[in-house]
Jmol script that loads the backbone (N, CA, C; Angstrom):
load data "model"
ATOM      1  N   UNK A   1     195.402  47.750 -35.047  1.00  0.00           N
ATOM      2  CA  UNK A   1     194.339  46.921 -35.586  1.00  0.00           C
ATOM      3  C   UNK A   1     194.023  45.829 -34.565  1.00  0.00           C
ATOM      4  N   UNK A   2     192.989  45.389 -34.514  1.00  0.00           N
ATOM      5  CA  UNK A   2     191.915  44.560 -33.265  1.00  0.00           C
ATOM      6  C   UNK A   2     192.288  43.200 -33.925  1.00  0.00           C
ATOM      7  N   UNK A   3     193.360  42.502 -33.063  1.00  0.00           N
ATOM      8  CA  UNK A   3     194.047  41.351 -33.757  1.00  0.00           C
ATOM      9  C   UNK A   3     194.508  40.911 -35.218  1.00  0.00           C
ATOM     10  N   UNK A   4     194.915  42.411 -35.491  1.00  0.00           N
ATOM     11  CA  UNK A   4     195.884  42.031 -36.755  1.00  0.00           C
ATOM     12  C   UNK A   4     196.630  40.749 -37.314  1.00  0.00           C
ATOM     13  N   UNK A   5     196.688  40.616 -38.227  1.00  0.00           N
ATOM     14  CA  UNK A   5     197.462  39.449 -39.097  1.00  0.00           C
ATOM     15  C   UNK A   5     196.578  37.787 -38.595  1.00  0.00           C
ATOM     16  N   UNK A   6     195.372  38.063 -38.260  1.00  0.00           N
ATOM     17  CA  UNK A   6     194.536  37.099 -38.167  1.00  0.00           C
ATOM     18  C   UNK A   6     193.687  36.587 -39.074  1.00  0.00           C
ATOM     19  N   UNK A   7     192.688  35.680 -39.504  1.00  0.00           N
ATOM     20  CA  UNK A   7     191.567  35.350 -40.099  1.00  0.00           C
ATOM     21  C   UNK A   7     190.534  35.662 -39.630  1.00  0.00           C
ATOM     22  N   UNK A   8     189.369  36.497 -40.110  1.00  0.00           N
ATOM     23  CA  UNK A   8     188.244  36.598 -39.337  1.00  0.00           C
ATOM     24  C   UNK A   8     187.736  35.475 -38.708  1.00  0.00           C
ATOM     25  N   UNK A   9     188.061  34.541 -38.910  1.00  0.00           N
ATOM     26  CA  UNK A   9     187.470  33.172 -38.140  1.00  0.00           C
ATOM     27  C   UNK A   9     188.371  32.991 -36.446  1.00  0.00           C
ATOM     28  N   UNK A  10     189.541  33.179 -37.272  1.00  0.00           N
ATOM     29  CA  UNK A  10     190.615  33.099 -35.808  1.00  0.00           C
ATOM     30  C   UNK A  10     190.142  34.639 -34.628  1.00  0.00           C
ATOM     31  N   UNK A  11     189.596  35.476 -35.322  1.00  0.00           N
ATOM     32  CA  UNK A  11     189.852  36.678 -35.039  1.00  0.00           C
ATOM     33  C   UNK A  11     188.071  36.515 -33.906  1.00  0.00           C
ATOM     34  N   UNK A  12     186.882  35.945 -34.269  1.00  0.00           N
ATOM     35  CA  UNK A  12     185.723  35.549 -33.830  1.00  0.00           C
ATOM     36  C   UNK A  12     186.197  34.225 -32.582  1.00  0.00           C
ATOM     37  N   UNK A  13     187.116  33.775 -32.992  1.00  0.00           N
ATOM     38  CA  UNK A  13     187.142  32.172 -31.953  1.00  0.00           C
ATOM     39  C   UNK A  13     187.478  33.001 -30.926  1.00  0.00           C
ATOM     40  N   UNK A  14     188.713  33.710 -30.812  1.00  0.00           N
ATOM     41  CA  UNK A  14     189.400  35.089 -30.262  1.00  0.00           C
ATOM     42  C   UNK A  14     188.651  35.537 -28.990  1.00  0.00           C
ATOM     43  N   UNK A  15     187.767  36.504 -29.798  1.00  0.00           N
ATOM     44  CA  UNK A  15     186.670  36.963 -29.337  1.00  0.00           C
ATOM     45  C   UNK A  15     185.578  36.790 -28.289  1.00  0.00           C
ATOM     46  N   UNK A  16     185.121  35.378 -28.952  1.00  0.00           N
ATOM     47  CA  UNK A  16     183.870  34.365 -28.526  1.00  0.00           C
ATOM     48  C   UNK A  16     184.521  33.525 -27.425  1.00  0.00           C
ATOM     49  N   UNK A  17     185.728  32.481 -27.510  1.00  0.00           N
ATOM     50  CA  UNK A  17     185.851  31.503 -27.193  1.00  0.00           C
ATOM     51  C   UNK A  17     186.632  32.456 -25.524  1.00  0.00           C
ATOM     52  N   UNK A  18     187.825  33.140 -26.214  1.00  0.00           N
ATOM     53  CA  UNK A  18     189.301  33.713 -25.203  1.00  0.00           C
ATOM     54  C   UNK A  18     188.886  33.874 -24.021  1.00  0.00           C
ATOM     55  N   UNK A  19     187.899  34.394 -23.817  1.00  0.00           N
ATOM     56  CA  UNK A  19     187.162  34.775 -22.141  1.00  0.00           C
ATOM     57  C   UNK A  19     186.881  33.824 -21.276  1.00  0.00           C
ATOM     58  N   UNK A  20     185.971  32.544 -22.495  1.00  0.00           N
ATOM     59  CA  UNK A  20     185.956  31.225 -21.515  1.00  0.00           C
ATOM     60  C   UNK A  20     187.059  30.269 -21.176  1.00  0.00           C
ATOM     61  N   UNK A  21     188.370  30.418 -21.832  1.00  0.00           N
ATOM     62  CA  UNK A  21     189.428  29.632 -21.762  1.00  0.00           C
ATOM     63  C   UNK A  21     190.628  30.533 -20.935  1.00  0.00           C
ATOM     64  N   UNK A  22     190.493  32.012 -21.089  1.00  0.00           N
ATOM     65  CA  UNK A  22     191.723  32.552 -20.035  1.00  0.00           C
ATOM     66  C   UNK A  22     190.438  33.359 -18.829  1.00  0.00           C
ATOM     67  N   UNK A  23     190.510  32.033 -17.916  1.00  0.00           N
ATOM     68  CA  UNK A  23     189.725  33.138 -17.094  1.00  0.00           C
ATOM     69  C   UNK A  23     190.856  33.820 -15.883  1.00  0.00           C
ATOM     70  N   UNK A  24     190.235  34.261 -14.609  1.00  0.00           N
ATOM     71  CA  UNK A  24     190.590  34.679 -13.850  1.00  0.00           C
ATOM     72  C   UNK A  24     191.815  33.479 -13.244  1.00  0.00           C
ATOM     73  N   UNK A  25     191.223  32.048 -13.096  1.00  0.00           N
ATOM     74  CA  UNK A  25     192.339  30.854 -12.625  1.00  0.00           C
ATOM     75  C   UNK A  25     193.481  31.163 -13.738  1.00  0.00           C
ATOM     76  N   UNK A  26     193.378  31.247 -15.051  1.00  0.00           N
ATOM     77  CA  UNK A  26     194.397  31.084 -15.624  1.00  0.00           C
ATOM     78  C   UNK A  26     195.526  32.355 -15.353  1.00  0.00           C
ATOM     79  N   UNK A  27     194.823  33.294 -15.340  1.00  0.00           N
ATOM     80  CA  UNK A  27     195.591  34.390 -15.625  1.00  0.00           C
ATOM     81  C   UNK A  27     196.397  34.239 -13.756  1.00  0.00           C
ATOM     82  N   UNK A  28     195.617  34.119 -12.979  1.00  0.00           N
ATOM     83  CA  UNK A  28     196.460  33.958 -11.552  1.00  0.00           C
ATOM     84  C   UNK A  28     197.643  32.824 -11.633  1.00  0.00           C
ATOM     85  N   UNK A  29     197.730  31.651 -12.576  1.00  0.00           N
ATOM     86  CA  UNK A  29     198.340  30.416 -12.955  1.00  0.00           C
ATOM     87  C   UNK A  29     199.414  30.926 -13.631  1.00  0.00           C
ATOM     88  N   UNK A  30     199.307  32.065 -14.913  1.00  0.00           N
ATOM     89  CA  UNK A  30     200.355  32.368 -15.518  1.00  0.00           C
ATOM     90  C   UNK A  30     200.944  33.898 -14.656  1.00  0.00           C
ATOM     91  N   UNK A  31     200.597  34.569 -13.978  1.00  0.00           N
ATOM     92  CA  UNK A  31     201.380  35.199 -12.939  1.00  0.00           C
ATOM     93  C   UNK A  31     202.332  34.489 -12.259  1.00  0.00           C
ATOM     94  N   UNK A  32     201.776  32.987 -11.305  1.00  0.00           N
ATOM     95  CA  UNK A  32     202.468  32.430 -10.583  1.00  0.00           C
ATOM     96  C   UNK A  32     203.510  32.166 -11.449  1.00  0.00           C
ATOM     97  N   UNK A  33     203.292  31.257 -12.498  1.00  0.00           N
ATOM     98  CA  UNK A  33     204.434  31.604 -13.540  1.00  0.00           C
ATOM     99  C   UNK A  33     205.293  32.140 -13.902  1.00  0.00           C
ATOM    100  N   UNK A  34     205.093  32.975 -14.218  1.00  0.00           N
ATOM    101  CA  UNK A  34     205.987  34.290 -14.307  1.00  0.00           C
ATOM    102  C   UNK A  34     206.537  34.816 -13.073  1.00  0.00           C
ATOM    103  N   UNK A  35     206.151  34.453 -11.727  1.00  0.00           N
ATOM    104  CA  UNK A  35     206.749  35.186 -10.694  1.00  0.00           C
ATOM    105  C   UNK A  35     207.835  33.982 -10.359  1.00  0.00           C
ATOM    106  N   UNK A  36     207.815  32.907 -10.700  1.00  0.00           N
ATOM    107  CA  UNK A  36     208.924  32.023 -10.597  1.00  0.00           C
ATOM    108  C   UNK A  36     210.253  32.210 -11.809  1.00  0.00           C
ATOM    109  N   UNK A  37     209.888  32.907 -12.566  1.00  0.00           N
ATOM    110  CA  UNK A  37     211.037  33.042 -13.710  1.00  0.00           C
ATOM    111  C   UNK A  37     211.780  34.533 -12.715  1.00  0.00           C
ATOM    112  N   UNK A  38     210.489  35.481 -12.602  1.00  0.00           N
ATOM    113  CA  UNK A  38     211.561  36.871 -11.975  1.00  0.00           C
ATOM    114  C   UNK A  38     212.284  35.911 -10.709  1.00  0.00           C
ATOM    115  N   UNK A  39     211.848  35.548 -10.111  1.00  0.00           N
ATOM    116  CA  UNK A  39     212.429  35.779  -8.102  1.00  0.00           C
ATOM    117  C   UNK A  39     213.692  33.967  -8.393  1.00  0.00           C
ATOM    118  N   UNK A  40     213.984  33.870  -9.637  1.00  0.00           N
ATOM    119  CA  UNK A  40     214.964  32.691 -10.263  1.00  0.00           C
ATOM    120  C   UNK A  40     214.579  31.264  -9.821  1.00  0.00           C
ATOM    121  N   UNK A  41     213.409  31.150  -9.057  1.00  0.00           N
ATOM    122  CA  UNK A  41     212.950  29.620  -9.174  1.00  0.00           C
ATOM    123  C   UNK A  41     213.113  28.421 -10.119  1.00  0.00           C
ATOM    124  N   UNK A  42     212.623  29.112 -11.130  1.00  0.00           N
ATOM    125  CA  UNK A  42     212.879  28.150 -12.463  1.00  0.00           C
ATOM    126  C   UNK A  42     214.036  27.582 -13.233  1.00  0.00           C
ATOM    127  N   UNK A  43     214.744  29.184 -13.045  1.00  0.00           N
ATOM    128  CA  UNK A  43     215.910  29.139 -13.495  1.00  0.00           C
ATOM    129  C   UNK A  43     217.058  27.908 -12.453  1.00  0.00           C
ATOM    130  N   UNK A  44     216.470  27.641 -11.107  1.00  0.00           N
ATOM    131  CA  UNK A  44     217.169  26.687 -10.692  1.00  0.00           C
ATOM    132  C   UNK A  44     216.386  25.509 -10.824  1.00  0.00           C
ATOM    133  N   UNK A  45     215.550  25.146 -10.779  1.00  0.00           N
ATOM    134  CA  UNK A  45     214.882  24.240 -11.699  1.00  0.00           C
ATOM    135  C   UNK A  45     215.606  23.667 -12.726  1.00  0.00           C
ATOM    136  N   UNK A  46     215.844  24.639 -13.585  1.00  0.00           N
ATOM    137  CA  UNK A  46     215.843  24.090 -14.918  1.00  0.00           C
ATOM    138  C   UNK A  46     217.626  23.713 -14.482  1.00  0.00           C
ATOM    139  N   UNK A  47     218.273  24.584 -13.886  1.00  0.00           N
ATOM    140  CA  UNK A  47     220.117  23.946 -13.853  1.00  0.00           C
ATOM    141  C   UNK A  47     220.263  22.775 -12.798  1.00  0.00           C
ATOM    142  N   UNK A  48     219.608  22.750 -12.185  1.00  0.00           N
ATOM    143  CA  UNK A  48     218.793  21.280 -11.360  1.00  0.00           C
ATOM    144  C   UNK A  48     219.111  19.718 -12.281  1.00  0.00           C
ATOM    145  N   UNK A  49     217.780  20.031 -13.386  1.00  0.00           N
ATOM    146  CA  UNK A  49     217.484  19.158 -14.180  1.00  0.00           C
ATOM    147  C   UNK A  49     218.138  19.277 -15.612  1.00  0.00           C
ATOM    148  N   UNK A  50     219.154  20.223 -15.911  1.00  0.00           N
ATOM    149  CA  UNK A  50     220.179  19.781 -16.692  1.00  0.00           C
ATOM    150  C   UNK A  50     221.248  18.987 -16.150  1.00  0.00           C
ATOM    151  N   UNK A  51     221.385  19.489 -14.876  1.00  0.00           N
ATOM    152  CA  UNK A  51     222.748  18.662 -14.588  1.00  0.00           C
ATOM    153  C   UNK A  51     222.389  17.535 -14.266  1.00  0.00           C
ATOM    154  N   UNK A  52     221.346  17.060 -13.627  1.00  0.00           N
ATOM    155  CA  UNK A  52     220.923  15.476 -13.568  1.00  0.00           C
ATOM    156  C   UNK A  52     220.980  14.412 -14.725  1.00  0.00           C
ATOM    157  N   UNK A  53     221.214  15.442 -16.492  1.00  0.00           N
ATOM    158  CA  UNK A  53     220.951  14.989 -17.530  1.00  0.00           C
ATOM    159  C   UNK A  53     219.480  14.875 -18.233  1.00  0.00           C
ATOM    160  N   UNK A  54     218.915  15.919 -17.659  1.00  0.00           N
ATOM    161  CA  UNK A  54     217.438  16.399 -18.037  1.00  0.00           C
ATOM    162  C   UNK A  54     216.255  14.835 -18.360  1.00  0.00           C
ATOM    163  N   UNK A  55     216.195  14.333 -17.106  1.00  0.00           N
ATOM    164  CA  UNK A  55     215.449  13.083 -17.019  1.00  0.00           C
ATOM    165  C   UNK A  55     213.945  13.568 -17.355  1.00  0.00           C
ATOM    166  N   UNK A  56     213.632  14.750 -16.823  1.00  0.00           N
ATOM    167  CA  UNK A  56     212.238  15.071 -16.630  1.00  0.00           C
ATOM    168  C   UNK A  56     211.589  15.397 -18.286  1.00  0.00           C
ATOM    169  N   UNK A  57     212.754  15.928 -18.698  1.00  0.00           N
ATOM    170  CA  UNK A  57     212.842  17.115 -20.005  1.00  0.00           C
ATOM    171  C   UNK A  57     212.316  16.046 -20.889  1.00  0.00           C
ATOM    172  N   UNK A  58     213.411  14.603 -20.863  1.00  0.00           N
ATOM    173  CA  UNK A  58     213.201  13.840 -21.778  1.00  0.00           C
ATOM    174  C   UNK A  58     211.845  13.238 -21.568  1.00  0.00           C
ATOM    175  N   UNK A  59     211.174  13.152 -20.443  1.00  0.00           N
ATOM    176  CA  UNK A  59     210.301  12.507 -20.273  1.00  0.00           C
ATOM    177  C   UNK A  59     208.769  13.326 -20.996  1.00  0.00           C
ATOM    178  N   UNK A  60     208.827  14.161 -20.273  1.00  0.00           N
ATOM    179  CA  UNK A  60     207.839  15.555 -21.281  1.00  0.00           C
ATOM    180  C   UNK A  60     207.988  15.275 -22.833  1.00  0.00           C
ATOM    181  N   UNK A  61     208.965  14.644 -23.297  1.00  0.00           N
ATOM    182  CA  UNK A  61     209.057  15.040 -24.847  1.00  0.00           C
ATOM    183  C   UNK A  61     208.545  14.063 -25.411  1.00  0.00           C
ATOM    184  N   UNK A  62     208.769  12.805 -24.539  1.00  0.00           N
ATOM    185  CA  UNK A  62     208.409  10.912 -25.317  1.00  0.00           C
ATOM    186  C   UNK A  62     206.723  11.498 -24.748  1.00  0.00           C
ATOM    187  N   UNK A  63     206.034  12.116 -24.113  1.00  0.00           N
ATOM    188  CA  UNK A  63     205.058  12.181 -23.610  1.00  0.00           C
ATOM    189  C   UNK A  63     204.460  12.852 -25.399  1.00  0.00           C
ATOM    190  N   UNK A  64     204.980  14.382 -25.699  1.00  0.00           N
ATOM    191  CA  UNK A  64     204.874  15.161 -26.617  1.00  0.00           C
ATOM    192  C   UNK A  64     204.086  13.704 -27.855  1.00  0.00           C
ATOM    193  N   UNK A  65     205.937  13.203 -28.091  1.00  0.00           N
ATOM    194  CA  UNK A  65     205.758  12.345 -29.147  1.00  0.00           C
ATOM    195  C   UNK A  65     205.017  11.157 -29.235  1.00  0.00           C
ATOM    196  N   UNK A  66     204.602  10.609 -28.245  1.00  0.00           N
ATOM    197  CA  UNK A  66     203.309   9.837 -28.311  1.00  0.00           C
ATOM    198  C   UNK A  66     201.818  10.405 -28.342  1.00  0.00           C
ATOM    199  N   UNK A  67     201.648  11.460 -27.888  1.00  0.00           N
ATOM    200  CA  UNK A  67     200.573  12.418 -28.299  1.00  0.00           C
ATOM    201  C   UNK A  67     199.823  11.996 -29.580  1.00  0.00           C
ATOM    202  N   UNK A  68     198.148  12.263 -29.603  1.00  0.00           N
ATOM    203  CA  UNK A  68     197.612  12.387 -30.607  1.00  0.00           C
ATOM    204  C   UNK A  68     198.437  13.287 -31.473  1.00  0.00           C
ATOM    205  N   UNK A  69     197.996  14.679 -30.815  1.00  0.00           N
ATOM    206  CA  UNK A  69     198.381  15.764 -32.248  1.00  0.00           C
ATOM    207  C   UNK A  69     199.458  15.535 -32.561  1.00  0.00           C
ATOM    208  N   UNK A  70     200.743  15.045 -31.890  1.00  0.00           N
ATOM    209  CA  UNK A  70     201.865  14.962 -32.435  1.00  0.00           C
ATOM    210  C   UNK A  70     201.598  14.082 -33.523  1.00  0.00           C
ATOM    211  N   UNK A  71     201.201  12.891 -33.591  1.00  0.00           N
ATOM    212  CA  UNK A  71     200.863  12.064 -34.548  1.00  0.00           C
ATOM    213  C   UNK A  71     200.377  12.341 -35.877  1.00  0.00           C
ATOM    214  N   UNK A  72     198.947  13.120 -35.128  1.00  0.00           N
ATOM    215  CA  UNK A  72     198.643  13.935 -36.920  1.00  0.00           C
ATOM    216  C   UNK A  72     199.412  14.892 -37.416  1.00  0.00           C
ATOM    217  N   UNK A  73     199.895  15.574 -36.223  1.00  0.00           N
ATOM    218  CA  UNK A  73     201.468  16.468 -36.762  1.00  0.00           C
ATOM    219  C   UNK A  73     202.240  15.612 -37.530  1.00  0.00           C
ATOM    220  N   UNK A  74     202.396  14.931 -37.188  1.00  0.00           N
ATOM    221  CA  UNK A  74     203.920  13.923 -38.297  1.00  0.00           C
ATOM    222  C   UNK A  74     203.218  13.515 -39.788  1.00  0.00           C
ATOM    223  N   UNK A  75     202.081  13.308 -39.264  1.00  0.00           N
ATOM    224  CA  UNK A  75     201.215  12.882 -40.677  1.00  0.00           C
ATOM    225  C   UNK A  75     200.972  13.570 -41.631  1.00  0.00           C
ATOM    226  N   UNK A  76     200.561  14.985 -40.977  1.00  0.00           N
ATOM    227  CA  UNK A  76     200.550  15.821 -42.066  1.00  0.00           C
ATOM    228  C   UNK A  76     201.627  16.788 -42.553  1.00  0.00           C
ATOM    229  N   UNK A  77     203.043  16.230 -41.579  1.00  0.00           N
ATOM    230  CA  UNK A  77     204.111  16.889 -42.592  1.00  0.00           C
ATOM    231  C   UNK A  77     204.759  15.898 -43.483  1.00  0.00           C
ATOM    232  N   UNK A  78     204.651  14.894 -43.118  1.00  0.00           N
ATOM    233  CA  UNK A  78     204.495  13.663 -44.647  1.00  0.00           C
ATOM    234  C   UNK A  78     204.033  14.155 -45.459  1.00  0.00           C
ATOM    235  N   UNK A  79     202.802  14.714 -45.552  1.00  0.00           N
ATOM    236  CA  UNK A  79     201.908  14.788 -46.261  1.00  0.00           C
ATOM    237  C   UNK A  79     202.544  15.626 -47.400  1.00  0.00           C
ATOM    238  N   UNK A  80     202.651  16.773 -46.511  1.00  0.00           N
ATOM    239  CA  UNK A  80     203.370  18.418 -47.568  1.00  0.00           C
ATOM    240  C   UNK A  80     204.657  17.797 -47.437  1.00  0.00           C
ATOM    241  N   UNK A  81     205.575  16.388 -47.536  1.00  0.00           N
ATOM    242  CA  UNK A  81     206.896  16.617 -47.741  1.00  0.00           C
ATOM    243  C   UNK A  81     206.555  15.791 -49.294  1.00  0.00           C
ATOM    244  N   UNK A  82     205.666  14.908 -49.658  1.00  0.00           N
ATOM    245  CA  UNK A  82     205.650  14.216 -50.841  1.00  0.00           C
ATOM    246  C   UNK A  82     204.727  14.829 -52.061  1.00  0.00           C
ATOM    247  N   UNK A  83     204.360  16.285 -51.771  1.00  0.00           N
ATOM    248  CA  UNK A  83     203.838  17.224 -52.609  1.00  0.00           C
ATOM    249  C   UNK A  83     205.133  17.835 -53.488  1.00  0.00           C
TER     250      UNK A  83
END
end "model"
wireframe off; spacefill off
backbone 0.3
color backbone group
């Protein structure tokens, strides 16, 4: 099935939108990506910045949690926790 377990709305954004948002840059962006996980780049990366005590990691996350959406994220699981 042509994006199963979707909403026809999700299934049209999909459709309409996916082409202008994964173009050719992206898809060359998530190769490079991925060619750093096979050939273990990342993987030293990442044992790099654990053993330093993951300075970077934490920093990405206070970034996360000051975020708009994180914000309306928190808001609206308030929301559904006092339902």
């Amino acid at each position: 099935m042509l994006l199963g377990g979707v909403s026809e709305t999700a299934r049209y954004g999909g459709l309409t939108v996916g082409p202008y948002v994964i173009n050719e840059d992206v898809k060359r962006r998530m190769r490079e990506a991925a060619e750093r996980v096979r050939n273990g780049e990342f993987a030293k990366e990442w044992v790099t910045e654990y053993q330093r005590g993951a300075p970077r990691l934490g920093e990405l996350l206070e970034q996360v949690r000051k975020s708009q959406a994180e914000k309306v994220g928190d808001f609206l699981r308030q929301l559904m926790r006092s339902k």
